[in-house]
C-alpha positions in Angstrom: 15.1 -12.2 91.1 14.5 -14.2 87.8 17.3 -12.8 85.1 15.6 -10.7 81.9 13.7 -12.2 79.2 15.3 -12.4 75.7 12.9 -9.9 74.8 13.3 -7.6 77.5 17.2 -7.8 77.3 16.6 -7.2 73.3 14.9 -3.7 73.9 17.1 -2.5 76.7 20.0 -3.3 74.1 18.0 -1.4 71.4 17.5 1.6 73.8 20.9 1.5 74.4 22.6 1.1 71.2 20.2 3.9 69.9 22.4 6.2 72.7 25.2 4.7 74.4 26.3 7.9 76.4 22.3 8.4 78.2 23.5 4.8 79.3 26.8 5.0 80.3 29.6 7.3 81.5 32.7 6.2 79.5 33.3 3.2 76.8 34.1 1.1 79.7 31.2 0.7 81.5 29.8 -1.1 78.2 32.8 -3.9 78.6 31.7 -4.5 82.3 27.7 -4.5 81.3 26.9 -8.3 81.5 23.7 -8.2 80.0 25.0 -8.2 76.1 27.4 -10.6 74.7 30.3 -9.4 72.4 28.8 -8.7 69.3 26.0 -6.8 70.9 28.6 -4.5 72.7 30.7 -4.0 69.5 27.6 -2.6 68.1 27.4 -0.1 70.8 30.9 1.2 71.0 30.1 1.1 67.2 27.1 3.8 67.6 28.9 5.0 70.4 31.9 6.1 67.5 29.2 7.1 64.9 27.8 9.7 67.7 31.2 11.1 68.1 31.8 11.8 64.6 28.5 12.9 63.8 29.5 16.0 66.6 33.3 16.2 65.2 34.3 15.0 62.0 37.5 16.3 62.1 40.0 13.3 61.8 42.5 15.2 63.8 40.3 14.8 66.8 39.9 11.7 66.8 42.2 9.9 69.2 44.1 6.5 69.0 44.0 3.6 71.3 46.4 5.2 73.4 44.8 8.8 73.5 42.6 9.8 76.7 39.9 10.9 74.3 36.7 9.6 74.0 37.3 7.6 70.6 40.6 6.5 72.3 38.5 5.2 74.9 35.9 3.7 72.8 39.4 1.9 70.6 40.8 0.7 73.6 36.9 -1.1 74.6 37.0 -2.3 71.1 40.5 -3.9 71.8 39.6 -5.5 74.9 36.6 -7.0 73.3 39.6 -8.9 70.5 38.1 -6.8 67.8 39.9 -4.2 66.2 39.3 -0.8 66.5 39.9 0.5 62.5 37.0 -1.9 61.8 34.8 -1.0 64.3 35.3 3.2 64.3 35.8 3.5 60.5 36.2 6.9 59.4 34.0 8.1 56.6 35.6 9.2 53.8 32.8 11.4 52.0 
């Protein structure tokens, strides 16, 4: 089967980034997705952090690089992509 257009892989990465958990299960599955390069999967576990602070704001809740929670998950993706994790899941301050 003939790999994806450009185009075609530029609106499934759209769809996706638009709502990373109707795509996949946990901030992993987005590392082992070969249809993006880096930068395009930094900008989902990106929205994939924006999502989980839009439901809980609450600092306290959300988890470090070594936590089992989903931003823990999501930091530790960030990591293993060589980017780091306070850039990518900034906190909003207002």
């Amino acid at each position: 089967m003939a790999e994806p257009s450009r185009n075609v892989r530029n609106v499934q990465f759209l769809k996706i980034r638009a709502d990373p958990t109707a795509h996949y299960d946990r901030p992993d599955d987005v590392l082992s997705d070969d249809r993006f390069e880096v930068a395009q999967k930094l900008e989902i576990l990106r929205q994939w952090g924006r999502d989980l602070q839009k439901r809980d704001p609450n600092p306290s809740a959300y988890g470090r690089a070594g936590t089992d929670t989903t931003a823990g998950q999501i930091a530790r993706a960030v990591e293993a992509l060589g980017s780091d994790p306070d850039e990518i899941l900034k906190r909003r301050t207002n």
